[in-house]
C-alpha positions as CSV (number, residue, x, y, z in Angstrom):
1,X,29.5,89.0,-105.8
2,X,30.0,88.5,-109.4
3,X,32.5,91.1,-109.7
4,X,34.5,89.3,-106.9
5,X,34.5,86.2,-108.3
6,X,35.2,87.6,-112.2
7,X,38.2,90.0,-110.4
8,X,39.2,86.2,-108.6
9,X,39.7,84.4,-112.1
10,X,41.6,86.8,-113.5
11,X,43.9,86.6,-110.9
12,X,47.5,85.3,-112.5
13,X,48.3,81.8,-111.9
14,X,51.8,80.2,-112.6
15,X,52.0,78.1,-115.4
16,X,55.5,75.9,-115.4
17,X,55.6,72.2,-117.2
18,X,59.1,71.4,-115.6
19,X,57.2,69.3,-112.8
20,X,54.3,68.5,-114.2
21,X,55.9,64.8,-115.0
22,X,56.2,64.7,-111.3
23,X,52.6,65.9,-111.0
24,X,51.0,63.1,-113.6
25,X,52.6,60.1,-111.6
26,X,52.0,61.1,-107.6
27,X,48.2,61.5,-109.0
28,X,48.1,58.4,-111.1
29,X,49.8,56.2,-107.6
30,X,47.1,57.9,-105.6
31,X,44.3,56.8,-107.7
32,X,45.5,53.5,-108.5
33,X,46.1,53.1,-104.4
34,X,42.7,54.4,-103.9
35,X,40.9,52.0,-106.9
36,X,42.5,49.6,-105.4
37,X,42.9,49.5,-101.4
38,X,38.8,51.1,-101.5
39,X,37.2,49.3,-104.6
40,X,34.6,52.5,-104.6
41,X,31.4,53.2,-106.4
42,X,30.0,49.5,-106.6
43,X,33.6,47.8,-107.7
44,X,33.6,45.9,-103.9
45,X,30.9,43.6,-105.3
46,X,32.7,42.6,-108.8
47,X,34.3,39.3,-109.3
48,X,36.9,38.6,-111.3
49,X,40.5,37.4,-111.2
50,X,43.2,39.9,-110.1
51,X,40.4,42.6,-109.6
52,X,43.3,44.9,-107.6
53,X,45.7,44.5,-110.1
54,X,42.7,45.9,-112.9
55,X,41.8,48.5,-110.4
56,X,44.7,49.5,-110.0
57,X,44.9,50.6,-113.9
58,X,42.9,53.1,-113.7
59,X,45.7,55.1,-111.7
60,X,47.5,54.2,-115.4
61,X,45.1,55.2,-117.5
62,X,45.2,58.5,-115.4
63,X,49.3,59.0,-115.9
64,X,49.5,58.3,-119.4
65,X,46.2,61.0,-120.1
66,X,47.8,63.0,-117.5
67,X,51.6,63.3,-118.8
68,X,49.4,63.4,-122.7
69,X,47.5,66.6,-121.2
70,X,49.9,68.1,-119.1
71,X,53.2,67.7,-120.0
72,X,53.1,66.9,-124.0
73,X,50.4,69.6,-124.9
74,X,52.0,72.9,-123.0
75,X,55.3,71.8,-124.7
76,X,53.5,71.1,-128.4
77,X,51.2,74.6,-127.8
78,X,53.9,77.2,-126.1
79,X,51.9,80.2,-127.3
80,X,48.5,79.6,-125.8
81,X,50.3,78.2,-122.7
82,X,51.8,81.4,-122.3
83,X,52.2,82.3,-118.5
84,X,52.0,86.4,-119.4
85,X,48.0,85.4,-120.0
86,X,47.5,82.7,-117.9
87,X,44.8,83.1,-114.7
88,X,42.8,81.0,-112.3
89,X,40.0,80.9,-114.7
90,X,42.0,79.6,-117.2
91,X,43.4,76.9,-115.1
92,X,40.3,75.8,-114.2
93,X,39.0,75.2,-117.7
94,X,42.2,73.8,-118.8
95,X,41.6,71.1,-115.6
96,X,37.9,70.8,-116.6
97,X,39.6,69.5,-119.8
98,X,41.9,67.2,-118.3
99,X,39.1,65.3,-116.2
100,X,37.1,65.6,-119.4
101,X,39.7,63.3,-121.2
102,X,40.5,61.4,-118.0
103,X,36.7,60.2,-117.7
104,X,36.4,59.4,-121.5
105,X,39.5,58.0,-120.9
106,X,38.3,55.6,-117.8
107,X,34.8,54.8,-119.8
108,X,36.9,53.3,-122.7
109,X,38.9,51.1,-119.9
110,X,36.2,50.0,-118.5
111,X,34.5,49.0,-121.3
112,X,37.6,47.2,-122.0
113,X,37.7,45.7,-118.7
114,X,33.7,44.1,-118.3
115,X,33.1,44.3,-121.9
116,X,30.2,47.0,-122.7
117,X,30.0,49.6,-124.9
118,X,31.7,52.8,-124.0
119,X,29.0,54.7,-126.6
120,X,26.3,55.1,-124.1
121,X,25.4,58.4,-122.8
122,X,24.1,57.6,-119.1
123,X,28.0,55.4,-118.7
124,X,29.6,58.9,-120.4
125,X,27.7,60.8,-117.2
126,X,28.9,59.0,-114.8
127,X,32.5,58.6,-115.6
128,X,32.6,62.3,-116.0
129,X,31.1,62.6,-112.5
130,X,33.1,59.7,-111.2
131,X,36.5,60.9,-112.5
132,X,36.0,64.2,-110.9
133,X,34.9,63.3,-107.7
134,X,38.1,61.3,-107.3
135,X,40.3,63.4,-109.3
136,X,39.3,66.9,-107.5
137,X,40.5,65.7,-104.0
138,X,44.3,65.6,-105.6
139,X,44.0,68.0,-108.2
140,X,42.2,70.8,-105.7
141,X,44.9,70.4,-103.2
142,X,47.7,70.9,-105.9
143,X,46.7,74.0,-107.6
144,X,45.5,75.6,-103.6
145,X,49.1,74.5,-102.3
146,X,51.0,75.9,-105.3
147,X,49.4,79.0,-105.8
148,X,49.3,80.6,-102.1
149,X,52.7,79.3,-102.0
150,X,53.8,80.8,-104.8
151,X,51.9,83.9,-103.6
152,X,53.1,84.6,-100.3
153,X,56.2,83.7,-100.9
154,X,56.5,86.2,-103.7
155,X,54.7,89.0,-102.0
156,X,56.7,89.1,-99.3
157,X,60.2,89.2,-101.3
158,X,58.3,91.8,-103.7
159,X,57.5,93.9,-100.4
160,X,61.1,93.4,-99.0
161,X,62.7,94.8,-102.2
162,X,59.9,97.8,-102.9
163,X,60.6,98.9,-99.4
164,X,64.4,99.6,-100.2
165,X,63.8,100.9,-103.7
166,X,66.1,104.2,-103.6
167,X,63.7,106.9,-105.0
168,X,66.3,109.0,-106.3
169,X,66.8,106.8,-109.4
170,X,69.1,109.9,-110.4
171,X,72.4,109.1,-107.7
172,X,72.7,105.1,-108.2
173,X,74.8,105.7,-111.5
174,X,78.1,107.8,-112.1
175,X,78.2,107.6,-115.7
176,X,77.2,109.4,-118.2
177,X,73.8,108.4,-119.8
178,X,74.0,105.7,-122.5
179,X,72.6,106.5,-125.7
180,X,70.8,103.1,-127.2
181,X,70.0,102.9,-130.5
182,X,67.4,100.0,-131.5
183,X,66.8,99.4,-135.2
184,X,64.3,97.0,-137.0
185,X,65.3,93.8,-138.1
186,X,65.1,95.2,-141.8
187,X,67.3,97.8,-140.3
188,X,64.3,100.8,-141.8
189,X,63.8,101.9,-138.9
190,X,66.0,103.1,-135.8
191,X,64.9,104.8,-132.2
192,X,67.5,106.3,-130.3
193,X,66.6,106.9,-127.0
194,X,68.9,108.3,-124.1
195,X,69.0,104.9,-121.0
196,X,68.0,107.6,-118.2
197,X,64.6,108.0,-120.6
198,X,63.7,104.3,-120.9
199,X,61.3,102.3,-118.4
200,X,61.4,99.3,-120.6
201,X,61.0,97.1,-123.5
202,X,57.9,94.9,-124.2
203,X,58.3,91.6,-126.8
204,X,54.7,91.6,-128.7
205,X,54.7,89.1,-131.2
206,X,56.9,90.4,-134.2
207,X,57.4,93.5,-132.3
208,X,58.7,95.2,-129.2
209,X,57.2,97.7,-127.8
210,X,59.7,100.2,-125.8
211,X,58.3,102.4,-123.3
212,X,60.4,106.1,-122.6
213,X,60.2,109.1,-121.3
214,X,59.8,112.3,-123.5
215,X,58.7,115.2,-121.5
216,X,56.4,114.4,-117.9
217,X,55.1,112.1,-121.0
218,X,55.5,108.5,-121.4
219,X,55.6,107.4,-124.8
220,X,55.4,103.3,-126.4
221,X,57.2,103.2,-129.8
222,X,57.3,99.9,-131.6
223,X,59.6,98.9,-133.6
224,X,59.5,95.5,-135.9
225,X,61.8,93.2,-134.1
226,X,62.5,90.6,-131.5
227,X,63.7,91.2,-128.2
228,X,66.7,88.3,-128.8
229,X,67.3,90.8,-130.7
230,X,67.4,94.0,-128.8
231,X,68.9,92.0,-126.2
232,X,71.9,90.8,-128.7
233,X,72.6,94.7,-129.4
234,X,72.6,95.9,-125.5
235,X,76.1,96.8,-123.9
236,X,77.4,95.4,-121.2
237,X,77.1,98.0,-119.0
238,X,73.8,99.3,-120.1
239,X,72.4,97.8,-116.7
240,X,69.2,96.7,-118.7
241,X,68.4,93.3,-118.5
242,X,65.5,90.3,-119.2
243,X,63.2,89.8,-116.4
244,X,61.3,87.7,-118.5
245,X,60.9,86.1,-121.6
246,X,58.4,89.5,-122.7
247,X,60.4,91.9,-120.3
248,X,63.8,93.9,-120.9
249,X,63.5,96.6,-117.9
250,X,65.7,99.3,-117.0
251,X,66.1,98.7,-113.3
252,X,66.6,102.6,-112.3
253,X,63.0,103.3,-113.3
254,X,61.4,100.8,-111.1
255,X,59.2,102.5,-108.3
256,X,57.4,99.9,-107.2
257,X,57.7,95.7,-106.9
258,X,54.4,93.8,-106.1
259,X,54.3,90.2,-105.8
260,X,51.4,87.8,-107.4
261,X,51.7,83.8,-107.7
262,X,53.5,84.0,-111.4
263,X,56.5,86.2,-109.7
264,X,56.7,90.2,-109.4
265,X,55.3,92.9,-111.2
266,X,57.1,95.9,-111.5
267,X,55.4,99.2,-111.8
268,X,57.2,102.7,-113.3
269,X,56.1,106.4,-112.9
270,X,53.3,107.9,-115.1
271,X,52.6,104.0,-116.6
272,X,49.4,102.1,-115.9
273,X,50.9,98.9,-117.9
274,X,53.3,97.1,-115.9
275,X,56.3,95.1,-116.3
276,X,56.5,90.9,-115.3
277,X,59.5,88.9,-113.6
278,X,58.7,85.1,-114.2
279,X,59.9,83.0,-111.5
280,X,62.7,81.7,-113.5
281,X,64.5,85.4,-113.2
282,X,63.6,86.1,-109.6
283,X,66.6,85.2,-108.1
284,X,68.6,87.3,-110.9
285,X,66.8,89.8,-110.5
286,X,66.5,90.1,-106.7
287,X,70.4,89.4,-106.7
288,X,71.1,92.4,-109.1
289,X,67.9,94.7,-107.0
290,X,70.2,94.2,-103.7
291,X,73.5,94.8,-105.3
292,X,72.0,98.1,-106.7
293,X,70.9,99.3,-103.6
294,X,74.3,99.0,-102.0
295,X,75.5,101.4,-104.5
């Protein structure tokens, strides 16, 4: 059972920020509507002048923490929001956050609002609970929606495009092998290595890591540089090409192309490690798959 559940939160999750404006203000509407039209948890029985109106600000409260948490943050902390290590148990603490700040966020409104002290431990417990008993019912439904669409929509595409993958990588080029050489950004060190020998290249921090073929061997050299950079240096009809912002793969060595909620991963002969395409390049990248199989 545990092993289930550890195997389910490593599962990858996507990770975008593009609508995660949209995200912050259709929850914060939804819980000032709800403050407002139910009055819930004892707020039916307070008095005072434009009550819906003051209700209805803890829907704003929510947006502003909200667009803070999940908009501002990911954009101010690119490297730990990075989707090639994101999962479902990292999302899950990362929301724990955000109705962590939420509730403190509520307790210091209210305070505001009927004039207490928000330092109080008991009032602390039951924002946190209160704040996640109405945030879940939103919050749940979003992340369930987006990531089983995201998931079947990519596993079948992924399944579409494995199934035609020509196994004779050998036939789907006429000319002659391409001989890339890939030097450091000091330019002390160079790797040549023949384009019917590489799988494909791997950004890792300062470095790239390029996977090849030497013998029934694969081999991972690294070399210190960026993959900008390697990418700046590829000609045009090297047929490599970014899959992600990690990911420079050499399409002719792809045998397989699973699907997960992030996008596709793509898996090569003789290599446990596998390749990504982020959903930003999947339409590239099915568009150049297709045209490569008419060949």
């Amino acid at each position: 059972m545990m092993n289930k559940l550890r195997s389910y939160l490593k599962q990858p999750y996507p990770i975008d920020t593009r609508g995660n404006w949209r995200i912050a203000l259709l929850t914060g509407i939804f819980i000032s509507l709800f403050m407002a039209g139910f009055e819930p948890f004892g707020l039916s029985r307070v008095q005072i002048d434009h009550k819906k109106l003051i209700f209805a600000g803890y829907g704003a409260v929510t947006l502003i923490i909200l667009f803070l948490v999940i908009v501002a943050l990911p954009l101010t902390f690119r490297s730990y929001f990075n989707e090639k290590h994101w999962n479902i148990g990292k999302h899950i603490i990362y929301f724990l956050f955000i109705f962590f700040t939420i509730g403190l966020a509520n307790l210091i409104y209210s305070g505001l609002i009927f004039h207490f002290s928000p330092l109080n431990f008991k009032r602390f417990i039951f924002f946190e609970i209160f704040t996640l008993i109405v945030g879940s019912i939103p919050v749940s439904f979003i992340i369930l929606w987006k990531y089983n669409k995201f998931l079947k929509q990519n596993l079948q595409s992924a399944n579409e495009l494995s199934s035609h993958l020509d196994k004779d990588k050998s036939s789907m080029r006429s000319q002659s092998p391409l001989l890339f050489e890939f030097s450091s950004h000091n330019d002390k060190n160079r790797i040549r290595i023949h384009s019917d020998h590489l799988l494909f290249i791997e950004s890792d921090g300062n470095y790239c890591n390029i996977y090849h073929v030497e013998g029934e061997k694969v081999k991972k050299s690294v070399l210190r540089t960026t993959l900008k950079g390697i990418e700046n240096t590829l000609p045009e009809a090297s047929g490599l090409y970014k899959t992600h912002r990690a990911y420079i793969i050499n399409p002719d060595k792809v045998e397989k192309i699973k699907g997960n909620a992030q996008g596709y991963r793509l898996a090569f002969h003789n290599l446990n490690k596998e390749a990504a395409v982020s959903r930003q390049y999947i339409a590239e990248f099915r568009k150049r798959m297709q045209k490569q199989e008419s060949f």
